[in-house]
N, C-alpha and C positions, 0 to 999 in steps of 0.2 A: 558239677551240678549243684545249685544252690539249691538249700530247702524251699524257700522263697521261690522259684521258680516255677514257668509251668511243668515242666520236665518231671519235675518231683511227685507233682499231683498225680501225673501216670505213669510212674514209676515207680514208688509206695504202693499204692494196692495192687497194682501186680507183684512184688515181693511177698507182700503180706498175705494174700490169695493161693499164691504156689507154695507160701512156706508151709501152711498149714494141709494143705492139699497132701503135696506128698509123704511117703514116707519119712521115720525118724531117722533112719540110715544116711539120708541121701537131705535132708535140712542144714546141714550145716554145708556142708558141700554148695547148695542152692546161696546160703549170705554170701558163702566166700565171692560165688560168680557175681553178687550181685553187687558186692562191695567194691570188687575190684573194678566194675562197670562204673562205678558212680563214682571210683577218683580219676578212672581212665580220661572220663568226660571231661574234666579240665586239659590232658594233657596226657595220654597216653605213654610216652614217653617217664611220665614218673614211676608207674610199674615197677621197671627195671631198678630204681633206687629204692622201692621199698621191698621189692621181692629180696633184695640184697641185704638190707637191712635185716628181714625177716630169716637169710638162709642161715646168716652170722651169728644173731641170736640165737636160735633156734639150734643148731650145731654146738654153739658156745655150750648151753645147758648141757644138753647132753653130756659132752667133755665134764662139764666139772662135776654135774651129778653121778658119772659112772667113779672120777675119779676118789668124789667123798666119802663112796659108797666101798670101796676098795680099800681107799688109804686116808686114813682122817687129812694125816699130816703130807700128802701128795703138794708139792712144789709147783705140779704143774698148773694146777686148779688156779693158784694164782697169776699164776701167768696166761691163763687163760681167760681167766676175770680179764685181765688190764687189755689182753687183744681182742675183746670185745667192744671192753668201755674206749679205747682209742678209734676204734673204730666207728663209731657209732658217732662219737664226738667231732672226730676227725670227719665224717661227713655233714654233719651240720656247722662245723667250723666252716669248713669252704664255702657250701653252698648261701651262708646268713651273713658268717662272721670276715670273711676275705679280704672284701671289698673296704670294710671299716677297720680292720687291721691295716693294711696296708695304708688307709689314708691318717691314722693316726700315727704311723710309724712314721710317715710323710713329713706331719706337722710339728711332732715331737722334734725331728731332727732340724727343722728349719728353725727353732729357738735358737739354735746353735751354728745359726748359720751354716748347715749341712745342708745343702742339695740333692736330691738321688730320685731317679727315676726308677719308679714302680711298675711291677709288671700291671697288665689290665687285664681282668677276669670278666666277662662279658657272660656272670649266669644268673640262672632264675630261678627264685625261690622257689623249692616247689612246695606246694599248698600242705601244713597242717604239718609238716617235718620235725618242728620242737614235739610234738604232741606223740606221733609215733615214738618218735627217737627216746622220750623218757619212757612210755609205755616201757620199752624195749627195756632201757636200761635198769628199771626196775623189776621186770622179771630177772634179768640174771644176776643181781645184787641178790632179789629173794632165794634164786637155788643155790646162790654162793654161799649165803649161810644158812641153806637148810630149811627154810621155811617153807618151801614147797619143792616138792620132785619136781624133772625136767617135762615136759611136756613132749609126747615121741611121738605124737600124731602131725607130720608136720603140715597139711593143710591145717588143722584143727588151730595151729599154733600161729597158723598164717592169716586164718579167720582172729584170732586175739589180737593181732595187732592191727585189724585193715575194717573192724565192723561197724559197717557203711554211718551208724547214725551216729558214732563221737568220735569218729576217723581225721577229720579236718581241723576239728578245735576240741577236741576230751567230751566229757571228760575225761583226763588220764586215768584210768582204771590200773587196779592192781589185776594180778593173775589168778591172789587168791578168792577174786569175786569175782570177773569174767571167766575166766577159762572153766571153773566151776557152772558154769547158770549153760557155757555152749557146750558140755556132756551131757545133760536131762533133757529130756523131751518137753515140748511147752504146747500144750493143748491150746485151742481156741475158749477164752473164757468173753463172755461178751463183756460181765463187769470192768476185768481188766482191760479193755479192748476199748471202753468206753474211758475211763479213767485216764489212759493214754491222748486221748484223742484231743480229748477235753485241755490236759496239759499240753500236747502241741498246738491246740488254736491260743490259749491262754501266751503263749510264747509265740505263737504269730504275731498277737496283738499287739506283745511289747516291741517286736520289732518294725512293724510297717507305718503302726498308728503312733508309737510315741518314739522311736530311734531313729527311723529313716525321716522324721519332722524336724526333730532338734538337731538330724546332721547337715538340714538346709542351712540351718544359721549360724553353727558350727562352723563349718566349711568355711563361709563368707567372712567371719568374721577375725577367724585366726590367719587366711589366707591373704586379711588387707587390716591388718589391726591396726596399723598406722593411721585408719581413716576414725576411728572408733576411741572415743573415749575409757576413760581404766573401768567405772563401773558398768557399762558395755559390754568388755571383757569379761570382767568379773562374774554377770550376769551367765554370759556366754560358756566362761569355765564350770558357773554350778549347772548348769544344763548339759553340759560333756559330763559330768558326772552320773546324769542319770541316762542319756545317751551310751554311754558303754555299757552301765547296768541293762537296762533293756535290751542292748545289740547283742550282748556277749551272757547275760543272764536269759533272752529270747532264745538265741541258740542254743544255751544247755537245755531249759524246758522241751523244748522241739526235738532234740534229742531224748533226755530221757525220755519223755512222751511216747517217739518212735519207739523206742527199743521195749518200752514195758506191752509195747501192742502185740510184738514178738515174743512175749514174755520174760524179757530179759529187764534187769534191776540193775540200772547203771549207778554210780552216785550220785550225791548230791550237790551240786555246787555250787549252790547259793545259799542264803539261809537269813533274810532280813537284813542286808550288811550294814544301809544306814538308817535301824536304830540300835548300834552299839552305841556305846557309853564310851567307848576309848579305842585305841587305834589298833592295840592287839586285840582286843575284839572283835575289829572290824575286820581284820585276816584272819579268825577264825570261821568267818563267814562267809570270805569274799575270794571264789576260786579256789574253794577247800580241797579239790584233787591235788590242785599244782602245790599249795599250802602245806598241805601233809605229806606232798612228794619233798617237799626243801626240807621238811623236818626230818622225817625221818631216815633220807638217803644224804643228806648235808647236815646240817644242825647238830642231829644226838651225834653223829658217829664223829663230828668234830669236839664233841663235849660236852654241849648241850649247856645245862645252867646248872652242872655237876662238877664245875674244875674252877670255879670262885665267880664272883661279881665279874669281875674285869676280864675274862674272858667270855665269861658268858655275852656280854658285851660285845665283845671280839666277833663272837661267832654270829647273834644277830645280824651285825654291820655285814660281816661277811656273806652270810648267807640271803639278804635283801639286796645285797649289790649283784649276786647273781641271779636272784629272781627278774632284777629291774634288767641286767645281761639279756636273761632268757627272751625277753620280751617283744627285742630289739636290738638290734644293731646300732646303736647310738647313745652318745656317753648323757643326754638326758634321759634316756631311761635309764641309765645306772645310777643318777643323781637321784631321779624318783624313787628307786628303789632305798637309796642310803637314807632319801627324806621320811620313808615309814619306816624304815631300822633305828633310824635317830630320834623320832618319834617316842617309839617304843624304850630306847635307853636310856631318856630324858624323863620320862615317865617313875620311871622306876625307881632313878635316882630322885626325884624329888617326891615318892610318895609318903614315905617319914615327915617331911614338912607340911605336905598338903594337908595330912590326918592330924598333924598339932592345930592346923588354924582351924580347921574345923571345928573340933572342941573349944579353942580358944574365942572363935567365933559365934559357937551353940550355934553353927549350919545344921540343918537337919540333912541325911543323905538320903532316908527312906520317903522322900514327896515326888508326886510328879514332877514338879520345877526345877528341881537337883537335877535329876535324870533327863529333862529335857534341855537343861545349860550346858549337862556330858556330851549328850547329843548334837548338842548346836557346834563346841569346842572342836570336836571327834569330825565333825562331818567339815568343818572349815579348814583342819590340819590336812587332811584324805583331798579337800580339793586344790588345794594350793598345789600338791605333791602332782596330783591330775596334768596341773596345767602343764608341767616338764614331760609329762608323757602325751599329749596331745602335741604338744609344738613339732613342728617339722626338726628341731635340732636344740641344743642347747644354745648355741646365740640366740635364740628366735625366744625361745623361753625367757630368757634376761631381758631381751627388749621389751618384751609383754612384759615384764615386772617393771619396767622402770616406766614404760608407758602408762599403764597403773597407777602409778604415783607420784607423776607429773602431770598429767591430763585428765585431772577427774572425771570433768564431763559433769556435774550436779545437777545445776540449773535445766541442763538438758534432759536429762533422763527424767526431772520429773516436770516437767512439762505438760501440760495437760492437756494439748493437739500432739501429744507425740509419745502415746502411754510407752514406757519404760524405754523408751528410744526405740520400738520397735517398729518404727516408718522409716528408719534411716538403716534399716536392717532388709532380711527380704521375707522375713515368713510376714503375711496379711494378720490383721486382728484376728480373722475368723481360725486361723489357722495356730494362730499363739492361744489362744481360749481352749480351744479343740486338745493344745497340748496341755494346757492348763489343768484341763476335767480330766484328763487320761491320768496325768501326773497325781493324780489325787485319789485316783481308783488303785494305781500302783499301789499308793504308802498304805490305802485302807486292808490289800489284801496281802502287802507284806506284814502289816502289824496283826492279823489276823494268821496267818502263816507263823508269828514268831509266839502268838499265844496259843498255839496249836489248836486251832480250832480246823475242825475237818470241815473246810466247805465243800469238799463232794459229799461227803455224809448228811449236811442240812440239804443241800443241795435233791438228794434222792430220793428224801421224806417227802418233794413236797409231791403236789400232785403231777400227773404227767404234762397238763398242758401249761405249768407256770415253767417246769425245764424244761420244756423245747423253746418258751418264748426265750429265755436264757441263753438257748447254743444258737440258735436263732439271732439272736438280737447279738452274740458274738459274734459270729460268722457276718451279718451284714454292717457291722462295727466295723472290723477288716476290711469289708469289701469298697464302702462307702469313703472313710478316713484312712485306709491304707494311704502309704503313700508310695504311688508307683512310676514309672515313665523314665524313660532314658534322660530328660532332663535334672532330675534329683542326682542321679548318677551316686547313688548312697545305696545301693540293693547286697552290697558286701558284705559280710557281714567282718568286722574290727579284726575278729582276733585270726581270720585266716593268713593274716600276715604274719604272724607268731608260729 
């Protein structure tokens, strides 16, 4: 079941209706059935892989919390840690990673004029499996060292990893802020109910009206790049840029959104990404669940930037190369990923230099223009890295770069019967404009988001009939410039392939 669907629209308030209806006893029990309905919808069949996921985890705690709790120094606890994490791993190794093992084991040996036939694995991802699967692994990394007891309520434990509105794509919650919020009782507040609501149409918006537009020309243009000029592309990459923000930043809104309707306080996982100033900034922003899961569960406990320069370094590279792993099954995403690890190590080593020319130069750092050149720099490294993760493969990636830079394309793009080459593409004027004003309403209320300004709070002052023209003029925004129909063939949302 897609949020986006009709399915959802009478699916959610019936959830939301009954939640609040019945008893506090019997509420959590009611998400569990209703969570488990809304992945079964894709495929019934994956149940059985995440009830399993769930029984292992779930059991695992137990074991090690009773044994921490006996014996500090019990032997067994870690060997109970690692038949979890194999476990857990060893499940999405098969079901992600098989297929690409296997063909890389293939190609490695054929260097060598090796030969060998591989067996064939004929499986299907099933929906949202990185996402559980870390969920999981992060609660029993937390009771392995203590920071939170096991959880013994095992529905309870089976609602934490399965709750219907960041189930498919996060955000990845920790245990010590869901499992928390689903033992209190969550009254009907209409404030908060309205607050919610409001952010899941705000994230409708990002997805129908400006992600499912840019993935018309997306689509066409990465799928025949050969026909298209490098600034074409180029054009096309900075708009996959804000195509995944919207697709994959719409989904989280519409999540949390849901969940705070429920009265649940999911995280954050977005947070202005492109106006950071620099690329470690820009993942401080960008995907902060999965962010803070590499740090803290990979990063410190490999050493963090506590054991010199040059490993800290180490562990960067290391830690972005399985970010970009996690993403995908494909060795351009593990390029993409080393390209914002490298980023960030290049950075660091050259900041002693940058700060002499500065002075030497009397640059001022404190102006708008400083901070908007960070900006331009930050947001051009983030999309170059993009384009490895959009391409179907890393050959596909390289040809877009050398395409790029052999077939400019100039003359053409600016043309004046052919605004920005976009008649030789397939989104209409009316339809490039449309994404044009949306794209500019984005950056207005991300930069208004990043200077913390509360627009529901101006928003509540005003009188009653300027907000409803407001949800109103939202809601028929949606409806009007969504972009819908089995021909887009774009209603997915990105990251449930992950």
């Amino acid at each position: 079941m897609l949020f986006n669907s009709a399915g959802f629209l009478v699916f959610f308030p019936i959830v939301v209706l009954v939640y609040f209806w019945i008893p506090k006893r019997c509420k959590y029990l009611w998400l569990l059935a209703a969570s488990y309905y809304f992945y079964a919808s894709w495929n019934p069949v994956y149940l059985l892989l995440i009830l399993a996921t769930t029984l292992v985890s779930w059991a695992g705690g137990l074991l090690m919390d009773r044994a921490g709790r006996h014996n500090k120094k019990f032997r067994g606890k870690k060997w109970c840690l690692a038949a979890c994490v194999l476990w857990n791993l060893g499940v999405l190794v098969f079901f992600k990673y098989i297929t690409f093992i296997m063909d890389s084991v293939t190609q490695g040996l054929a260097l060598f004029d090796v030969s060998v036939s591989m067996p064939v694995f004929d499986v299907i991802l099933p929906v949202g499996i990185s996402f559980y699967t870390f969920q999981a692994l992060g609660y029993i990394f937390d009771v392995y060292r203590g920071d939170i007891s096991a959880e013994k309520n095992f529905l309870r434990y089976a609602l934490f990893l399965s709750f219907f509105p960041q189930l498919v794509a996060g955000p990845i919650e920790r245990s010590r802020n869901l499992m928390r919020q689903l033992r209190e009782e969550h009254y009907f507040d209409w404030e908060r109910v309205k607050s919610g609501l409001l952010l899941m149409g705000w994230g409708f918006f990002q997805k129908l009206v400006i992600a499912d537009r840019i993935a018309v020309l997306v689509t066409e243009v990465y799928d025949h790049y050969p026909s298209y000029s490098g600034l074409q592309i180029g054009l096309t990459t900075v708009l996959f840029a804000f195509q995944i923000y919207c697709d994959f930043g719409g989904y989280s809104d519409i999540a949390v959104g849901a969940a705070r309707v429920l009265g649940v306080a999911l995280t954050k996982n977005f947070n202005s990404p492109y106006y950071a100033v620099s690329v470690s900034e820009f993942w401080r922003n960008w995907h902060i669940s999965l962010t803070t899961w590499f740090r803290d569960y990979i990063y410190i406990p490999l050493g963090g930037n506590r054991c010199g320069k040059w490993k800290k370094y180490r562990n960067i590279l290391l830690t972005f190369s399985l970010s970009g792993l996690w993403h995908g099954a494909g060795w351009n995403y593990v390029v993409w990923g080393l390209l914002n690890g490298f980023y960030q190590v290049v950075g660091d080593l050259i900041r002693p230099f940058r700060t002499r020319m500065q002075k030497w130069l009397h640059i001022r750092t404190d102006c708008v223009s400083y901070r908007l050149l960070q900006r331009g720099i930050t947001f051009g490294f983030v999309d170059l890295a993009w384009l490895f993760f959009r391409a179907d493969n890393l050959t596909t990636a390289l040809r877009m770069l050398w395409q790029s830079m052999t077939n400019i394309g100039l003359f053409t793009f600016f043309d004046p019967n052919n605004l920005l080459g976009i008649n030789t593409m397939v989104l209409s004027e009316k339809d490039f404009f449309v994404m044009l004003l949306s794209l500019v309403l984005l950056m207005l209320v991300d930069n208004w988001k990043r200077k913390r300004v509360d627009i529901k709070g101006i928003l509540d002052k005003q009188n009653i009939w300027f907000r409803w023209l407001v949800y109103y003029g939202l809601i028929f925004t949606i409806v009007i410039f969504g972009v819908y129909g089995p021909e887009y063939d774009a209603s997915t949302f990105i990251y449930f392939q992950f």
